[in-house]
Backbone as numpy.savetxt, mean C-alpha at the origin, in Angstrom:
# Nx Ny Nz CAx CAy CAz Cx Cy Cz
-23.30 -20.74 18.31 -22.38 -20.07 19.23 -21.65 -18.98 18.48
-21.85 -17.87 19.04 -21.11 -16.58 18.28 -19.54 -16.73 18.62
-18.84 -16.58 17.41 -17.47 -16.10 17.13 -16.85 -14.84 18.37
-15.45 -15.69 18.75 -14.83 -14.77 19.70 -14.31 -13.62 19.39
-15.07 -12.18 19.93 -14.53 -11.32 18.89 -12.91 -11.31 18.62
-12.06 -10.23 18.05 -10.71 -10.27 17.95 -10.45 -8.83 18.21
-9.72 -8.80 18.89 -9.19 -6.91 19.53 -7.98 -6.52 18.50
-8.07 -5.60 18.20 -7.32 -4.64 17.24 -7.14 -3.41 18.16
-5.96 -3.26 18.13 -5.46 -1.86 17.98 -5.17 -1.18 16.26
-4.69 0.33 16.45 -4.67 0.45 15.20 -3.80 2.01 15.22
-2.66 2.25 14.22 -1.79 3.41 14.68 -2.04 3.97 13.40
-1.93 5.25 13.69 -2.21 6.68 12.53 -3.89 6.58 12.48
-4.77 7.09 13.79 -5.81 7.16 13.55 -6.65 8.14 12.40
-5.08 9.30 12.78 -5.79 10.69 12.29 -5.68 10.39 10.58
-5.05 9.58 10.45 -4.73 9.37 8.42 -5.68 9.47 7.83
-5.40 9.36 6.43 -6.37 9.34 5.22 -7.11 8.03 5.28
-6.27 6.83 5.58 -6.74 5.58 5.50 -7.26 4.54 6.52
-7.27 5.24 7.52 -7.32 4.71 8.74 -8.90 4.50 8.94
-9.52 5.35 8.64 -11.39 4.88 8.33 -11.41 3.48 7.31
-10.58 3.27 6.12 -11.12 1.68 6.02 -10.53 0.86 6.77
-9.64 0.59 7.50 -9.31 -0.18 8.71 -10.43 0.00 9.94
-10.82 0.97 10.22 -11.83 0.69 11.07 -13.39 0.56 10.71
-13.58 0.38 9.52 -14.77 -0.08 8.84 -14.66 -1.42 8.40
-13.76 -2.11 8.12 -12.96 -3.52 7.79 -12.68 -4.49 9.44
-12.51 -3.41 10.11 -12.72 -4.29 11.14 -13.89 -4.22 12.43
-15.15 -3.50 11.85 -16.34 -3.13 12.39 -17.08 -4.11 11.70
-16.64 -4.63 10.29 -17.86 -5.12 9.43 -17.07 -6.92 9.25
-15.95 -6.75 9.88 -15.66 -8.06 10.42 -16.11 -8.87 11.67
-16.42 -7.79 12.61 -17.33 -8.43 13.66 -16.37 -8.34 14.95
-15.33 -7.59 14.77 -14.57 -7.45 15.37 -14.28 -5.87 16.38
-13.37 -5.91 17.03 -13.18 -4.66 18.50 -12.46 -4.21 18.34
-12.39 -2.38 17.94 -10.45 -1.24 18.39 -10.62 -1.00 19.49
-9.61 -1.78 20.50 -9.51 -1.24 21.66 -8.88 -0.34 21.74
-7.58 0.31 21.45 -7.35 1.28 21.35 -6.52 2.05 20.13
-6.14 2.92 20.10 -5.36 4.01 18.72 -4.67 5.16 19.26
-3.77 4.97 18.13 -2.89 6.08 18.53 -2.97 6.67 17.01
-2.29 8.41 17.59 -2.19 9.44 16.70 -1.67 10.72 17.28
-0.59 11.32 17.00 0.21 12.17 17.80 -0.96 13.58 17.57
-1.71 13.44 16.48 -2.65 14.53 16.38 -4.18 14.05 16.74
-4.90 15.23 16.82 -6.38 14.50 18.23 -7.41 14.47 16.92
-7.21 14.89 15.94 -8.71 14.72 14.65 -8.89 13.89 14.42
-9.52 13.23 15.39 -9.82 11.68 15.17 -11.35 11.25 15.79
-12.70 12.63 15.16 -13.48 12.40 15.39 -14.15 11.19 14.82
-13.73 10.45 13.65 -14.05 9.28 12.92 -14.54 8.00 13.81
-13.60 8.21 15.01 -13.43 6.85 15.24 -15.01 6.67 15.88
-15.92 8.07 16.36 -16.94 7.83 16.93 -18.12 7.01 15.83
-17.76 7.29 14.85 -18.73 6.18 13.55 -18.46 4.69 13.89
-17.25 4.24 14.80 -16.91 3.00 14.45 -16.69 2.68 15.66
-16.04 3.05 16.74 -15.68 2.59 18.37 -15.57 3.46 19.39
-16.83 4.21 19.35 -16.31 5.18 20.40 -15.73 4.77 21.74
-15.83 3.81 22.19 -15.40 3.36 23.38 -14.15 2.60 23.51
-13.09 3.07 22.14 -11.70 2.54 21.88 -11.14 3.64 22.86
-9.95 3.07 23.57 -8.75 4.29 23.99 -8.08 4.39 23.12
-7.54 6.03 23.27 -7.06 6.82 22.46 -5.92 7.42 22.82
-4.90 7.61 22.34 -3.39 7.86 22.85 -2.79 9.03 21.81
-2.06 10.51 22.24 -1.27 10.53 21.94 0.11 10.29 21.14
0.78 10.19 22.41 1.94 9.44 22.80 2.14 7.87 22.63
3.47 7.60 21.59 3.62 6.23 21.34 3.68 5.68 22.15
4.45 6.29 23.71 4.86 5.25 24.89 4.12 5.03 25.72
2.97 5.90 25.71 1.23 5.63 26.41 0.64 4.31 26.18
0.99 4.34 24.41 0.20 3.32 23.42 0.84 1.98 23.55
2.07 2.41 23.95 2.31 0.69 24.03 2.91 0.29 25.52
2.85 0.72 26.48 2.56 0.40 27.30 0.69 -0.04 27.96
0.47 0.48 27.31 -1.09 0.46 27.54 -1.22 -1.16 26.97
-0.67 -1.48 25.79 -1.19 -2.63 24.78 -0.08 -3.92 26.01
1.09 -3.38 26.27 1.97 -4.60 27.24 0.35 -4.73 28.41
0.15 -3.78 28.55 -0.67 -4.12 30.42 -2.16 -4.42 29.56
-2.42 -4.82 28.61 -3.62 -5.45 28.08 -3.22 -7.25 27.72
-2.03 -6.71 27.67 -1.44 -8.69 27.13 -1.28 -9.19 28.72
-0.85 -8.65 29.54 -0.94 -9.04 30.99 -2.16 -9.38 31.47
-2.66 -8.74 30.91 -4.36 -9.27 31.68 -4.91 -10.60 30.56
-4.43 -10.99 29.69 -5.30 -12.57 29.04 -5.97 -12.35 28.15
-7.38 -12.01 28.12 -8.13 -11.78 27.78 -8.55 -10.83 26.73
-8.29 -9.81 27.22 -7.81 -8.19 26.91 -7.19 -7.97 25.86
-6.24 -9.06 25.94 -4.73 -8.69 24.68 -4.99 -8.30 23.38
-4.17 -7.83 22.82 -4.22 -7.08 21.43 -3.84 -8.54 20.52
-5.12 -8.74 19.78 -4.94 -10.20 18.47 -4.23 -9.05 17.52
-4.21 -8.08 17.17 -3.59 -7.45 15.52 -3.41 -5.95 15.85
-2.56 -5.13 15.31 -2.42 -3.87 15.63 -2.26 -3.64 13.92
-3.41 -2.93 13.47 -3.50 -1.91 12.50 -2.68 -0.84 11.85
-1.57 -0.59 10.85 -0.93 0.31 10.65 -0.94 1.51 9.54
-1.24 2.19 10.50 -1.76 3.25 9.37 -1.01 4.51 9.09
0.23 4.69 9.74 1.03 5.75 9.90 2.02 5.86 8.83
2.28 7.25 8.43 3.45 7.36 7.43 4.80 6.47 7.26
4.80 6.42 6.01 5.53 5.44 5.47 6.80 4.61 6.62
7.68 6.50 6.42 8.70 5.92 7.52 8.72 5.43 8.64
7.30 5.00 9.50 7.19 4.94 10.77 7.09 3.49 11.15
6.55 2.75 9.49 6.09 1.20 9.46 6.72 0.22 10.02
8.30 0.42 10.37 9.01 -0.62 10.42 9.09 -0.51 12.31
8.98 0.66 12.59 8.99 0.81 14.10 7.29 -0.26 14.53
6.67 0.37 13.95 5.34 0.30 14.80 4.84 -1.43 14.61
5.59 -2.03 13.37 5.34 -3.16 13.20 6.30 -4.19 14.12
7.14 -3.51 14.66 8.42 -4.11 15.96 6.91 -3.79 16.95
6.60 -2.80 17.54 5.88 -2.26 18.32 4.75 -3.37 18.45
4.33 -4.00 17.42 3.28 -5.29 17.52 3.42 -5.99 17.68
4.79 -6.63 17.12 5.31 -7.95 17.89 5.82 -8.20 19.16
6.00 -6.87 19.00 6.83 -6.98 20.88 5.63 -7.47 21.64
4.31 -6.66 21.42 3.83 -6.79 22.65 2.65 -7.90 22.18
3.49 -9.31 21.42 2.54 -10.47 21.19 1.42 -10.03 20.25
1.27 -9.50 19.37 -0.13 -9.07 18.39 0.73 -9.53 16.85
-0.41 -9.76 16.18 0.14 -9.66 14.33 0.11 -7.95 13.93
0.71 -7.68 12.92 0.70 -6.74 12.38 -0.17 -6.84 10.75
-0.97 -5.64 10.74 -1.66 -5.64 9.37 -0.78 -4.42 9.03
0.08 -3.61 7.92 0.33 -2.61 7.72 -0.06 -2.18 6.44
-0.22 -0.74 6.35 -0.21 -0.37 4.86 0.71 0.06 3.86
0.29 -0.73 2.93 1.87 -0.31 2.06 2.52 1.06 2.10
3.81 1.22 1.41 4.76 -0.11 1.49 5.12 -0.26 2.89
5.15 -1.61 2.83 5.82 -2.06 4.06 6.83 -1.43 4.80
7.54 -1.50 4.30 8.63 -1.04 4.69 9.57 0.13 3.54
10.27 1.03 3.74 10.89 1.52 2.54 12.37 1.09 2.23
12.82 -0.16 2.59 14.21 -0.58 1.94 13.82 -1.72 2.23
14.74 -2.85 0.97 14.48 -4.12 1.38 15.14 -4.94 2.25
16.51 -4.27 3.39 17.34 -4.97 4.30 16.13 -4.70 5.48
14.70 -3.78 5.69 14.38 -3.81 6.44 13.24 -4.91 6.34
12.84 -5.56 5.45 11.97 -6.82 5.30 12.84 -8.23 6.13
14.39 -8.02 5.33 14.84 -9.21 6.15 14.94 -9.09 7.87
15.71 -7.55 8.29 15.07 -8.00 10.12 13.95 -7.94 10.80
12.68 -7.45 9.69 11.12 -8.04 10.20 11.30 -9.43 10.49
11.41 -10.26 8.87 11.55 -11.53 8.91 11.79 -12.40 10.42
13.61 -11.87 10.62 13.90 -12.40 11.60 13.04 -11.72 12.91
12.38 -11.02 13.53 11.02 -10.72 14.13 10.39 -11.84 14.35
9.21 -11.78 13.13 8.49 -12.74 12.56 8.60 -14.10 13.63
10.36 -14.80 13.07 10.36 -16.08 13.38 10.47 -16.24 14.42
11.19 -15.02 15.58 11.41 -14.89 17.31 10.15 -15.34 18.25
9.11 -14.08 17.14 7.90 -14.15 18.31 6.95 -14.87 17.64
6.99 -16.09 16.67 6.00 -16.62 16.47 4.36 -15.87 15.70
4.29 -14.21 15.60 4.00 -13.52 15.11 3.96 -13.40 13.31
2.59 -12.64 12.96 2.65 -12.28 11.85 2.33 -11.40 11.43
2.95 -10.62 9.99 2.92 -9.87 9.34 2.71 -9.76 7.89
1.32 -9.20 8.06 1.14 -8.88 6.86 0.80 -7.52 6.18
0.82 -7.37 5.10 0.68 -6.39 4.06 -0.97 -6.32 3.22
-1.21 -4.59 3.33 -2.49 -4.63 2.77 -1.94 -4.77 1.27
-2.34 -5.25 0.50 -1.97 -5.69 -1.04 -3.29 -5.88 -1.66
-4.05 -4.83 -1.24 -5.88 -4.62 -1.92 -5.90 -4.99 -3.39
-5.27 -4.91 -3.87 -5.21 -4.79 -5.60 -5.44 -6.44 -6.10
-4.85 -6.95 -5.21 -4.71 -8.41 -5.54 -5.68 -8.89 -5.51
-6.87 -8.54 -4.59 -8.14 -8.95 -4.36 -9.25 -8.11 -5.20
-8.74 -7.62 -5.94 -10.22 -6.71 -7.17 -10.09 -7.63 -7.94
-11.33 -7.46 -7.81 -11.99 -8.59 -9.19 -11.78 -8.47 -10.53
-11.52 -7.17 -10.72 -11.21 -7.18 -12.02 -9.47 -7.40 -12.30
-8.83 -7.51 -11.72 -7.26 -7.87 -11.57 -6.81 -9.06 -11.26
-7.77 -9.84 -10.64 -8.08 -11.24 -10.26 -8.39 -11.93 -11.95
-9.24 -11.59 -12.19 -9.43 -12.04 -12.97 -8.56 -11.82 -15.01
-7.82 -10.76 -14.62 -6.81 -10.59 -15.52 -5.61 -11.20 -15.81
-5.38 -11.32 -13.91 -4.07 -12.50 -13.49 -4.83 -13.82 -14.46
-5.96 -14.42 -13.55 -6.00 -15.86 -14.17 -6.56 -15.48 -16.08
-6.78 -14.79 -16.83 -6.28 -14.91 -17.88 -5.16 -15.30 -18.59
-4.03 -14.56 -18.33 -2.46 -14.29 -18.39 -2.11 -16.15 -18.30
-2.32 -16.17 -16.87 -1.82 -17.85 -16.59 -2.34 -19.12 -17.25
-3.72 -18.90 -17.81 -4.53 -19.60 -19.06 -4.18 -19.49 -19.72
-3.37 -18.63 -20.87 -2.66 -17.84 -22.03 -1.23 -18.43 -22.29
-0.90 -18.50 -23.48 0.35 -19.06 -23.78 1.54 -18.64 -22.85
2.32 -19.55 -22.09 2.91 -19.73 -21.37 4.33 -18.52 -22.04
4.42 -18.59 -23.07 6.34 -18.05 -23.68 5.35 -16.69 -24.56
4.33 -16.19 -24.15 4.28 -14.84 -24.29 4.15 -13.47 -23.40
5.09 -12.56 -23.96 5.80 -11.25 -23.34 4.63 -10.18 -23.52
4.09 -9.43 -22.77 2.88 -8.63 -23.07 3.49 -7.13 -22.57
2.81 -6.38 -23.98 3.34 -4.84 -23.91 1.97 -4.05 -23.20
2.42 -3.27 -22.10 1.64 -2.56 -21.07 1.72 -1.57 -21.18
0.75 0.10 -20.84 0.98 0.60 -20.76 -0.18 1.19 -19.21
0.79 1.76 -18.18 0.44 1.49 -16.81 0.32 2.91 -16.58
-0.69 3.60 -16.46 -1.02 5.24 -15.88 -1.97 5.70 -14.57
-1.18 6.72 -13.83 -1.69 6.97 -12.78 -1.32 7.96 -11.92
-2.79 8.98 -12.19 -2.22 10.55 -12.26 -3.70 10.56 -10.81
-2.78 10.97 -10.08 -4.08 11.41 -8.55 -3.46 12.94 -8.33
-4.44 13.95 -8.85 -4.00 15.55 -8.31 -4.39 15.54 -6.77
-2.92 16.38 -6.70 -2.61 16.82 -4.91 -2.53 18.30 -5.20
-3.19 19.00 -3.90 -2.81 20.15 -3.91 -1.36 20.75 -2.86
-1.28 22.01 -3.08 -0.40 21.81 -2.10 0.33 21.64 -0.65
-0.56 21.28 0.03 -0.82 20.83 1.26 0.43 19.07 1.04
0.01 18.85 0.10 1.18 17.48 0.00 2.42 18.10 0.42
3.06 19.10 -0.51 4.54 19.02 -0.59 5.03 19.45 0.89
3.84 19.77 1.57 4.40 20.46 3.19 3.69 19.23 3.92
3.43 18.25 3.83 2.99 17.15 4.76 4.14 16.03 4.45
4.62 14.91 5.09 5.22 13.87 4.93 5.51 13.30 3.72
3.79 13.06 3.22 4.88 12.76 1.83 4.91 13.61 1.08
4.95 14.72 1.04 5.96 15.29 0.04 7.75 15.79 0.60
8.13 14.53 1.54 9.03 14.32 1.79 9.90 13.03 2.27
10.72 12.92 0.60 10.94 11.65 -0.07 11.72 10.88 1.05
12.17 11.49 2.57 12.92 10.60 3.21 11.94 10.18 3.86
10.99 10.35 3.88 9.64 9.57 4.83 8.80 8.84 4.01
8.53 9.44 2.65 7.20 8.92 2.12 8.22 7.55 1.25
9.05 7.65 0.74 10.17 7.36 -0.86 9.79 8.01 -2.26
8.74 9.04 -2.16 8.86 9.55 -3.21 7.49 9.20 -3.94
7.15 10.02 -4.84 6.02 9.37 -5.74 5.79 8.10 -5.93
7.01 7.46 -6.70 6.74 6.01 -6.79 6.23 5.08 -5.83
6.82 5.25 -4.70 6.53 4.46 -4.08 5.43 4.86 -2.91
4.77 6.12 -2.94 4.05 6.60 -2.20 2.34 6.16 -2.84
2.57 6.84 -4.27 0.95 6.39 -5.13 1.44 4.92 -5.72
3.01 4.47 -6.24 3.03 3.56 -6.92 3.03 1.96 -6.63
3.43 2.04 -5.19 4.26 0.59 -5.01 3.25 -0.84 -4.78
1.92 -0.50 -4.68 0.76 -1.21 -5.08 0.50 -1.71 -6.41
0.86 -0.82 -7.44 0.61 -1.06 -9.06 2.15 -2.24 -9.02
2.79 -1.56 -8.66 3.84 -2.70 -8.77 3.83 -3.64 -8.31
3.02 -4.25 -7.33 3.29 -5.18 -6.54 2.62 -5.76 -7.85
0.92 -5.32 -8.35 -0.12 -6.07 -9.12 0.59 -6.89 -10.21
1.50 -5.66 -10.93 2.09 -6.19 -12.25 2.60 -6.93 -11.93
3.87 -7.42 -10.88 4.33 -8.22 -10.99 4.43 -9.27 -10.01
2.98 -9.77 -9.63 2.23 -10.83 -9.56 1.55 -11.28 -10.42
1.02 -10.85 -11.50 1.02 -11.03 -12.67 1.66 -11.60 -13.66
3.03 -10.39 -13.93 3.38 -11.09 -14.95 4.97 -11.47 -14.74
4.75 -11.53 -12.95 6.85 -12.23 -12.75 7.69 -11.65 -12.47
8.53 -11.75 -12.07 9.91 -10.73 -11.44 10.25 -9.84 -12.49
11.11 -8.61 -11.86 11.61 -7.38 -12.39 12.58 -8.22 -12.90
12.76 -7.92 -14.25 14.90 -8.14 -15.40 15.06 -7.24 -15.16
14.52 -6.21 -15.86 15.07 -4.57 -16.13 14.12 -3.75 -15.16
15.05 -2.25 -14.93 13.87 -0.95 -14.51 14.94 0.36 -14.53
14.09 1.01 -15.18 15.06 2.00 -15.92 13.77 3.00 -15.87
14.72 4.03 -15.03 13.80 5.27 -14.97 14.03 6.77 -15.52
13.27 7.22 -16.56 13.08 7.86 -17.83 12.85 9.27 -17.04
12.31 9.63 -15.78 11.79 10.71 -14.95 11.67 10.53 -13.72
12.08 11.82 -12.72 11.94 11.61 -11.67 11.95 12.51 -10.92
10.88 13.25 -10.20 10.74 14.85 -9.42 9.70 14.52 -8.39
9.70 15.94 -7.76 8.65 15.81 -6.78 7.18 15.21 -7.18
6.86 15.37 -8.10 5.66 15.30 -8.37 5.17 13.88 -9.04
6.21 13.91 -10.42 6.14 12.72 -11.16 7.31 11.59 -11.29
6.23 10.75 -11.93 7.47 9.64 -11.94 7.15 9.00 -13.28
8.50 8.65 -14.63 8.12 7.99 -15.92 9.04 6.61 -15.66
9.37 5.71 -16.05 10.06 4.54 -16.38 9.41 2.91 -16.87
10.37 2.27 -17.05 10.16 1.30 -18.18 10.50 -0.16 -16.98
9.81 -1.20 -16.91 9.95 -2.10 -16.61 10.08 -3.32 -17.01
11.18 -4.47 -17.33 11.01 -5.42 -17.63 10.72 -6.47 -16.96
9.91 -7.23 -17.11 8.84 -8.05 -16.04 9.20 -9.96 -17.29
9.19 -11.08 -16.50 9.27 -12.41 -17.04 8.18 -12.28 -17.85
7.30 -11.93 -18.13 6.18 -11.90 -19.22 5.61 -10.54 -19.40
6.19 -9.57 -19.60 5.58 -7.80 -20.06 6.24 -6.99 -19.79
6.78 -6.09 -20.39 7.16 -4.90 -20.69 6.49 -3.82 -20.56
6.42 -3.02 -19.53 5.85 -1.98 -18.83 6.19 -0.84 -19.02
5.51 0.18 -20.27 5.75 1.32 -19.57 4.96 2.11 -18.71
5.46 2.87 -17.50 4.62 3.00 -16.45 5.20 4.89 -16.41
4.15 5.28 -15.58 3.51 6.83 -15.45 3.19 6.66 -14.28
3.46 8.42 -13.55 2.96 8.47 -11.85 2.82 9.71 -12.12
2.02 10.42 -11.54 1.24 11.74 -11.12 1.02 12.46 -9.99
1.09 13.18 -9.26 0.43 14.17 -8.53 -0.39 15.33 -9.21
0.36 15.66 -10.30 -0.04 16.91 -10.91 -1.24 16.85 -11.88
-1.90 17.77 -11.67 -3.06 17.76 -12.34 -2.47 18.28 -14.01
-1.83 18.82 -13.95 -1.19 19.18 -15.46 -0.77 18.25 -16.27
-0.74 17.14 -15.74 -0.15 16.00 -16.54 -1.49 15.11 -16.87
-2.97 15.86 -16.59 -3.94 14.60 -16.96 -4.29 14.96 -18.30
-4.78 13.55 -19.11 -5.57 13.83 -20.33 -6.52 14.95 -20.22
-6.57 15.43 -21.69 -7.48 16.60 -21.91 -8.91 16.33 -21.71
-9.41 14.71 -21.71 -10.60 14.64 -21.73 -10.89 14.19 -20.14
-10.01 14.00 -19.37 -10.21 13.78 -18.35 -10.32 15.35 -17.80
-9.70 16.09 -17.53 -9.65 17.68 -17.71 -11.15 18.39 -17.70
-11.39 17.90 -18.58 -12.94 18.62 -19.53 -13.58 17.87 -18.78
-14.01 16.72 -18.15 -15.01 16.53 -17.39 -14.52 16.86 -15.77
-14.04 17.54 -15.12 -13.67 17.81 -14.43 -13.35 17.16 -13.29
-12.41 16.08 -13.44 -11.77 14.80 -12.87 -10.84 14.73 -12.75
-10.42 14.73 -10.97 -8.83 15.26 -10.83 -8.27 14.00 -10.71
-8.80 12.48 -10.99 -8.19 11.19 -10.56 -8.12 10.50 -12.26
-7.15 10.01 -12.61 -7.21 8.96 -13.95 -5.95 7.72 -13.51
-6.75 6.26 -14.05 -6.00 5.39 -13.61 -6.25 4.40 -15.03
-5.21 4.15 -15.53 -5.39 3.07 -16.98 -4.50 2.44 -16.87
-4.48 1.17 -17.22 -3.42 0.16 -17.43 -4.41 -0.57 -19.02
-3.25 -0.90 -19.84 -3.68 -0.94 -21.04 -2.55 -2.62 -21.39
-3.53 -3.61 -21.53 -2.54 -4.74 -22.08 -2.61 -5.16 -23.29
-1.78 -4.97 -23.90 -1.93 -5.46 -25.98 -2.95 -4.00 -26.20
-2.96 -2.99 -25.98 -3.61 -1.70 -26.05 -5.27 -2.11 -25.70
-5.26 -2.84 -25.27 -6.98 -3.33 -24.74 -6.87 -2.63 -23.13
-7.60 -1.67 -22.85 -7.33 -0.72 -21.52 -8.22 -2.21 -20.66
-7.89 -2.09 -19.21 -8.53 -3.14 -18.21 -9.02 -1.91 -17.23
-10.31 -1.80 -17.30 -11.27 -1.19 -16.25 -11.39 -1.66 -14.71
-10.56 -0.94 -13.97 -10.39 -1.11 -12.81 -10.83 0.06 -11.79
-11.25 0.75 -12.38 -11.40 2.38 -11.64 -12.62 2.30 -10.57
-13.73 1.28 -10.71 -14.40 1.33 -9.53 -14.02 -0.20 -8.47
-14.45 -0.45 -7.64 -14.49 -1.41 -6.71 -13.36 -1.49 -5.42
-12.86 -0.63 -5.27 -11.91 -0.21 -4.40 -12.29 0.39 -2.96
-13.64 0.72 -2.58 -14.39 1.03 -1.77 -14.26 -0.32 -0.03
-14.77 -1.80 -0.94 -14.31 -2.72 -0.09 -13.32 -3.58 0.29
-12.43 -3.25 -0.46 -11.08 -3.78 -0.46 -10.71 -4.01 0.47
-10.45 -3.20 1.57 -10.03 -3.45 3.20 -10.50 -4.46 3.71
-12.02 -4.31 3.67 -12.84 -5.11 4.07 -12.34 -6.76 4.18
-12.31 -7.20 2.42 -11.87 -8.21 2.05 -10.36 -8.56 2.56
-9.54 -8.17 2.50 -8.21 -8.32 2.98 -8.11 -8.79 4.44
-9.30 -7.93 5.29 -9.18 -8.02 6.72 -9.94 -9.30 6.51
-10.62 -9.85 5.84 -11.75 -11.32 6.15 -10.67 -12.70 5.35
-9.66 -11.95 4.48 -8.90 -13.25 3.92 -7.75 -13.45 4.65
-7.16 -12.20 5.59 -6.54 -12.72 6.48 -6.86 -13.54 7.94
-8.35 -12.99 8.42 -8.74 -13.81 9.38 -9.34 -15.09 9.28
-9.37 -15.42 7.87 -9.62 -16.86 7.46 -8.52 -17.70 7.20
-6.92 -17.43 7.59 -6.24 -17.56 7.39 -5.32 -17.54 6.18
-5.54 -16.61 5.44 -4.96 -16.07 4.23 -4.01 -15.17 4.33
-4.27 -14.12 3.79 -3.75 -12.45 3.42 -2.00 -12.92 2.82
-1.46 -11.12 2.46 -0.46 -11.62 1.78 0.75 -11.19 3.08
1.73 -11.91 2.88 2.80 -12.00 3.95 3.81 -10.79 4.06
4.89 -10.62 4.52 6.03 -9.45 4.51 6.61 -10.21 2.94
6.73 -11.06 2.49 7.90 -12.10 1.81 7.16 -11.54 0.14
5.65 -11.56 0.47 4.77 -10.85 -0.58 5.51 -9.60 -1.11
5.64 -8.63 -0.36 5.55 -7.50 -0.56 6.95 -7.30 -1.15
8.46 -8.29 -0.74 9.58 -8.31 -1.52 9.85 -7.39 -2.60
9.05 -7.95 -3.28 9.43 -7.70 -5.03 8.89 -6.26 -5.40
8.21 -5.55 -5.02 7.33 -4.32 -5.32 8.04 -3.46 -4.47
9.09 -3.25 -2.85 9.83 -2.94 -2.55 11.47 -2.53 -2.75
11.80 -3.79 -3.42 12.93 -4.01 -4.48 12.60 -3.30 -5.62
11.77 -2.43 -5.93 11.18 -1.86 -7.26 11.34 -0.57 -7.28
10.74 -0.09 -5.76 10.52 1.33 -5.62 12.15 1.41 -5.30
12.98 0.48 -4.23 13.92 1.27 -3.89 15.18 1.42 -5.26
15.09 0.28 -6.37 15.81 0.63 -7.23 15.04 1.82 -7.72
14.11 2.48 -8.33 13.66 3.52 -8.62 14.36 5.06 -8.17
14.53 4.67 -6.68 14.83 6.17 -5.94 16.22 5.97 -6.59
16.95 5.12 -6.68 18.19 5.15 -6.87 18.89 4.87 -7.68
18.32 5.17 -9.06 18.53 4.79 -10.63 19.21 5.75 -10.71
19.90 5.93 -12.16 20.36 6.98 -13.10 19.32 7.23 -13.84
18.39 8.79 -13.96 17.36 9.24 -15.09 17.80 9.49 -16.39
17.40 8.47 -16.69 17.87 8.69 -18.43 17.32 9.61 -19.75
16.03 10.27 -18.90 15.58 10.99 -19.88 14.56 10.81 -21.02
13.94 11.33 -22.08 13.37 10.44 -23.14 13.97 10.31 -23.92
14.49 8.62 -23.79 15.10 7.37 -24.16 14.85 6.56 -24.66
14.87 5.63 -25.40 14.23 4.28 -25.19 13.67 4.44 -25.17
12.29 3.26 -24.69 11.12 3.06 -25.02 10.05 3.51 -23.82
9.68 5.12 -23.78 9.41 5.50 -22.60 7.81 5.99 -23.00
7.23 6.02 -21.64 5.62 6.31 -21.81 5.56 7.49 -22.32
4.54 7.53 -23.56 3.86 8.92 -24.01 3.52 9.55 -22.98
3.18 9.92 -21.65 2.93 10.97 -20.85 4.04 11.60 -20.56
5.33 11.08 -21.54 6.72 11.66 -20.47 6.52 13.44 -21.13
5.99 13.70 -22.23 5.94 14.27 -23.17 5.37 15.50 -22.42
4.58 15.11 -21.41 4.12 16.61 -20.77 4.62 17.02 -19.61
6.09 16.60 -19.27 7.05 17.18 -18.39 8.02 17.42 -18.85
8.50 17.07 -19.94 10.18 17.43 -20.73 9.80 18.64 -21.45
């Protein structure tokens, strides 16, 4: 007997990321009934559902999703979130209201008083929310975690965490390159690396940030087992020379006890997996995402100390 499919909606069709949500939930076996996107370039969706409705207008979209829960059958099981940062906390109300779980993409939310009135959400409508937290599920990070936790229990591990993605300038005039929507570098390319590290290696002690501009981001993290210094990028000026010379506008290293951990491919199915460990009753929760939120927003709102202390060698090619 075949499996009942599960209806998805899904918001920010037109995004960058919104094709692995609808490939994650095509190769789950599953239905987009409909999507929204205030902009219409959303020829994609014909690879994956052409016969999803398509909306505009938010108040189209969710009225449309109330008069699909009225009919039984029909109803929206999960609404997909794929829209700029600042929009997450609306559109994830927007799912519970109308009886569906929410999948969103990080960060969740951009302050952490807005996790606690999800929460209370959450417990009203019996609803859930979760967070894409892809990182957690690569195999090669999976398997770094359960090293660490095999490994002497009362040792502190020195990191060094880099991650330079060139943007052109089309960023600084789109959303996120505007820190009241996106939160800024950190938390726009970063708040994933943070979540990893510290599932890994334990809550934030310290975070002290060494740099901080449109573009980049330097600071130092103290974590229950590692000491982080961490690097963020947009700018292509800030990549290694040998990355440069082969003409590679993406570099991503995380380095533990100076032994680098190769993570740069397998990121392709990630969605995939996330969407199959939550419908097996897994995935990671709003309560997950806590600590990597609490990270970015102390970040935006540190004192920059400059090169200080014990700060990443990349600070060296912005001072």
């Amino acid at each position: 007997m075949s499996q009942k499919q599960i209806n998805f909606a899904l918001t920010g069709a037109a995004g960058y990321i919104a094709p692995r949500h609808m490939k994650a939930i095509k190769e789950t076996g599953n239905q987009l009934v409909a999507a929204l996107d205030p902009k219409d370039s959303v020829g994609i969706i014909d690879s994956y559902f052409p016969e999803a409705d398509f909306f505009l207008e938010s108040e189209r979209f969710d009225r449309h999703l109330d008069k699909l829960r009225r009919q039984g059958e029909r109803k929206i099981d999960f609404v997909s979130i794929c829209t700029p940062n600042y929009l997450h906390d609306a559109h994830i109300r927007l799912a519970l209201r109308n009886d569906a779980n929410a999948i969103c993409e990080k960060p969740i939310v951009l302050n952490p008083w807005n996790i606690d009135a999800l929460s209370e959400i959450e417990k009203e409508t019996g609803k859930r929310i979760y967070n894409v937290l892809q990182l957690r599920l690569h195999p090669s990070i999976v398997a770094l975690r359960n090293k660490i936790l095999a490994g002497p229990a009362d040792k502190v591990y020195d990191i060094d965490l880099s991650y330079i993605t060139s943007r052109g300038r089309w960023y600084h005039m789109s959303w996120k390159g505007d820190s009241e929507k996106s939160g800024g570098v950190p938390t726009n390319i970063g708040v994933h690396f943070y979540d990893m590290i510290s599932w890994i290696f334990g809550s934030v002690k310290k975070n002290i940030v060494h740099h901080l501009d449109a573009t980049t981001g330097a600071g130092y993290l103290e974590l229950e087992r590692a000491r982080v210094r961490w690097f963020l990028s947009i700018d292509d000026k800030t990549l290694p020379e040998a990355i440069l010379a082969k003409g590679q506008r993406t570099y991503r290293s995380i380095t533990v006890e100076g032994d680098e951990i190769e993570f740069s491919g397998g990121f392709t199915d990630l969605h995939t997996l996330t969407y199959q460990d939550i419908l097996s009753g897994g995935g990671f929760g709003i309560q997950d995402a806590r600590q990597s939120i609490e990270t970015v927003y102390t970040i935006r709102h540190s004192e920059i100390l400059g090169a200080k202390g014990d700060y990443h060698p990349f600070l060296k090619k912005v001072l």
